[in-house]
N, C-alpha and C positions, 0 to 999 in steps of 0.2 A: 514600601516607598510610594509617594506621591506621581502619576507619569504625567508627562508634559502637554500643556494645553495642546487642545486639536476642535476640530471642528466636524460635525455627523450628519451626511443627509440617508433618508431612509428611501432607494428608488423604490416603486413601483413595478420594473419592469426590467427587464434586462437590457433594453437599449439604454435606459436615463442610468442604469447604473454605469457602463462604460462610458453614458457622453460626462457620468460626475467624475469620473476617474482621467476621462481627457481632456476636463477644464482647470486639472490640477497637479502640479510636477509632482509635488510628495504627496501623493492621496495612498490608502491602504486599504483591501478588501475586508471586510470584520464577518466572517463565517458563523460558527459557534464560539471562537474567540481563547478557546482553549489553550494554544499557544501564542496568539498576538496579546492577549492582556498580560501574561508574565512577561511578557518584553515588554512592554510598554510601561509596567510597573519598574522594571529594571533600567527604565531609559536606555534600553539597546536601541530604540527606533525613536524617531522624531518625525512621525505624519503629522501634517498640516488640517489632513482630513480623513477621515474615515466612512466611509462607502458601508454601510450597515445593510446586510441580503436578508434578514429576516423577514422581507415583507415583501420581496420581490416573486412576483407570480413567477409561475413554470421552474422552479426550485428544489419544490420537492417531489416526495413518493418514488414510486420501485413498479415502472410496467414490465410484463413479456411481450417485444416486440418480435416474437420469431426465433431466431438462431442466438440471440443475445437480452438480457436484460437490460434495462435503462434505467438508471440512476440518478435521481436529481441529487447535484453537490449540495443542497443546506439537507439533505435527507441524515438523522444524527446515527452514529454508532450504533444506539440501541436499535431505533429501526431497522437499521441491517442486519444487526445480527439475530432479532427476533422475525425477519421475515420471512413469511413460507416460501415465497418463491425464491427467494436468496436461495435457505435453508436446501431447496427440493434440485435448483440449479446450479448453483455457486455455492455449494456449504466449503470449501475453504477459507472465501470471504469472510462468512459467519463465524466460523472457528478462530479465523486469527482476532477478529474484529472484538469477539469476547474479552478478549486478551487486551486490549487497549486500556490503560491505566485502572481507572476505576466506576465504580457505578457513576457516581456525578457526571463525571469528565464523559462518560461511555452516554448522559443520556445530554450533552450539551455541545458535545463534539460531533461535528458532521463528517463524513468519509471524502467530501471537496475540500473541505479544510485542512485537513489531514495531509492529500495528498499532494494541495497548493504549497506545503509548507513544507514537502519534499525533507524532512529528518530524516538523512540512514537508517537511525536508531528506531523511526516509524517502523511500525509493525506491517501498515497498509500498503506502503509503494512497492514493496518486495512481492507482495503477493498481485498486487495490479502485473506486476513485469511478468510472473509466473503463466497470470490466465493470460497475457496478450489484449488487456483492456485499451480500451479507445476514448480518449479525453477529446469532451466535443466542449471547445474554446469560442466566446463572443467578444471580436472587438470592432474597432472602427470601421473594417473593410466588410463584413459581415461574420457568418461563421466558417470554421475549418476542424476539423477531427483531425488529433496527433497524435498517433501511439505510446505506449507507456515508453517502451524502448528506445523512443525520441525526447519525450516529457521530459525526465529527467535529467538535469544537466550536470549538476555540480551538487555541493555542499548548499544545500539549503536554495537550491536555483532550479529552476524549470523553463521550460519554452514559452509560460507566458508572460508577455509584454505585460508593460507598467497598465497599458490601459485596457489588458485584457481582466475576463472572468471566465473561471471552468464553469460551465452551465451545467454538463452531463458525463456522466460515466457510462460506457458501452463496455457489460461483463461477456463475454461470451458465456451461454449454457452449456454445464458438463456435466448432465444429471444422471440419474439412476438410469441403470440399462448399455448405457453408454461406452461402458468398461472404463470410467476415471474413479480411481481413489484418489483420496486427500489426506494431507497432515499439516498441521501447522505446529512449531516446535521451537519455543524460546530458551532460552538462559538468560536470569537477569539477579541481582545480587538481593531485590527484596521484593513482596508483590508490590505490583503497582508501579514496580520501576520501569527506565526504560529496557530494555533488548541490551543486552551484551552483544549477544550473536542469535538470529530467530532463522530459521530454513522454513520455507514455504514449499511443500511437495506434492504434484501434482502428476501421478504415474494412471497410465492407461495400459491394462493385463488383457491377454488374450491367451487362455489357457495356460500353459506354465511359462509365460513367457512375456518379456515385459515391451512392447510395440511404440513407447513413447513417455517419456518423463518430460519434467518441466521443474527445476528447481531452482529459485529463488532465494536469495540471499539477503540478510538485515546486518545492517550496521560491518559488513565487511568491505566497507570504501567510502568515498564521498559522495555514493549513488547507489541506489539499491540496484545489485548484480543477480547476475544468470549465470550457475556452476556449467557452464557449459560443458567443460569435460567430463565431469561425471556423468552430466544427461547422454552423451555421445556414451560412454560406456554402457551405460542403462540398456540404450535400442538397440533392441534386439536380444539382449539377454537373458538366461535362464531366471523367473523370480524367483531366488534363493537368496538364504540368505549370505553365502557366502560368493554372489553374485555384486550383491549391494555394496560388502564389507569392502568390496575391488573397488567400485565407482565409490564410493564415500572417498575412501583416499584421497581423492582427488578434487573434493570441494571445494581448496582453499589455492587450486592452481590458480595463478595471473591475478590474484587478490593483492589487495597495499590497506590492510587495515591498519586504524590508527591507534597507538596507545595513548592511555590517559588513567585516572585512577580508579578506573572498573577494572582493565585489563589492558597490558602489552599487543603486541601486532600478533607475536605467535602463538601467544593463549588463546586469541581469540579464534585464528587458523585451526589451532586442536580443535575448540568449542563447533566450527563449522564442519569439521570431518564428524565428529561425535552426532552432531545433532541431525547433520543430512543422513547418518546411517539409520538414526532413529527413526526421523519423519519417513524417509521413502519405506522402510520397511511395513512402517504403520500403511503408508500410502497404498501400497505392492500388496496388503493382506498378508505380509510372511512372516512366521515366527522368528523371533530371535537366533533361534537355531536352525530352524529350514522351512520347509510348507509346512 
């Protein structure tokens, strides 16, 4: 399909991109574009205008600022996921981020884009929730940092205003040494699809015993959620595996996911008990059957 006439300016800089986005009621930010061109091709949306970042300074790259990484939002997929520093401090990030549709979409799609665009079904916003990432937001008043746990709001909605831009992603580092394992672990009906049900698991082990988990959930709500009860079971617990198999149960507690023709609300509930026992075990270093 044909999408409907609009209009393109390309800022410079991140101030002229919010003041093009504040001189226009329907304006829309164009990232890599990844999911706003099939909408637009599908006449889901009708901007007036589109705000193009490809060329707007301070955007991209991947610094070590200290205790956390920094991310510029036009930074794409593939650069995250092939990055050393990602890789050496955030390789969750990097693991799920592989996972993101396909080679094209992985070297055209940016991890701001992704995350502005707030899909459940995203593989990315689950695992932002997991580390406790910091979206550093530019609008009229100047700038503000909003946690992932506040970001996300609804089905396909976030914290930022019509005239805002996410400029930066704040990962925290959780590298080697540190005692974090990782796992990132989908379900989806063919490659390349979206996430049925994805678990992002982020456990920290101190000898036989597990001092801290963080699990993350895809596509079970209208916001990517936090297994909290499982993670409460986790601290403190023996890593075993029939430790895990106790807190997995409980992945899918105060969940409301949605059916549709992937899967019903309670397949998808199995799928998240299944797949949170997977990832944290992988995460935990524990065998299937014990240490």
């Amino acid at each position: 399909m044909i999408p409907p006439q609009f209009d393109c300016v390309r800022p410079r800089t991140v101030d002229e991109a919010v003041g093009a986005l504040a001189e226009h009621d329907n304006a829309k930010v164009l990232a890599g574009g990844q999911s706003l061109l099939p909408i637009l091709r599908l006449r889901l949306a009708y901007p007036d205008m589109l705000v193009d970042l490809g060329r707007t300074a301070g955007m991209w790259g991947i610094r070590d600022v200290g205790d956390e990484l920094l991310i510029g939002t036009m930074t794409t997929h593939y650069q995250v996921m092939t990055s050393e520093l990602v890789r050496r401090h955030c390789g969750l990030l990097a693991e799920a981020t592989a996972t993101v549709a396909d080679p094209q979409v992985r070297h055209r799609g940016t991890l701001g884009g992704s995350l502005s665009h707030a899909d459940p079904a995203g593989d990315l916003p689950a695992v932002a929730l997991a580390f406790g990432t910091t979206m550093v937001v530019a609008g009229p008043a100047g700038r503000r940092t909003v946690p992932a746990s506040e970001f996300f709001e609804d089905y396909l909605q976030t914290a930022l205003e019509p005239t805002d831009v996410l400029v930066q992603v704040r990962v925290p580092k959780l590298g080697a040494g540190s005692g974090w394992g990782y796992h990132y672990e989908k379900f989806q009906r063919v490659a390349q699809a979206w996430a049925i049900v994805g678990v992002a698991a982020l456990v920290r082990r101190s000898g036989g015993r597990i001092e801290e988990a963080r699990v993350g959930l895809t596509n079970m709500g209208s916001t990517p959620l936090r297994a909290t009860a499982t993670e409460a079971a986790l601290t403190g617990a023996s890593a075993s595996a029939a430790a895990v198999e106790d807190a997995a149960a409980l992945a899918a507690d105060g969940t409301s996911p949605a059916s549709d023709l992937s899967g019903q609300a309670d397949y998808r509930q199995h799928l998240a008990r299944v797949l949170t026992r997977s990832a944290v075990l992988a995460a935990a270093g524990v065998g299937a059957t014990g240490m």
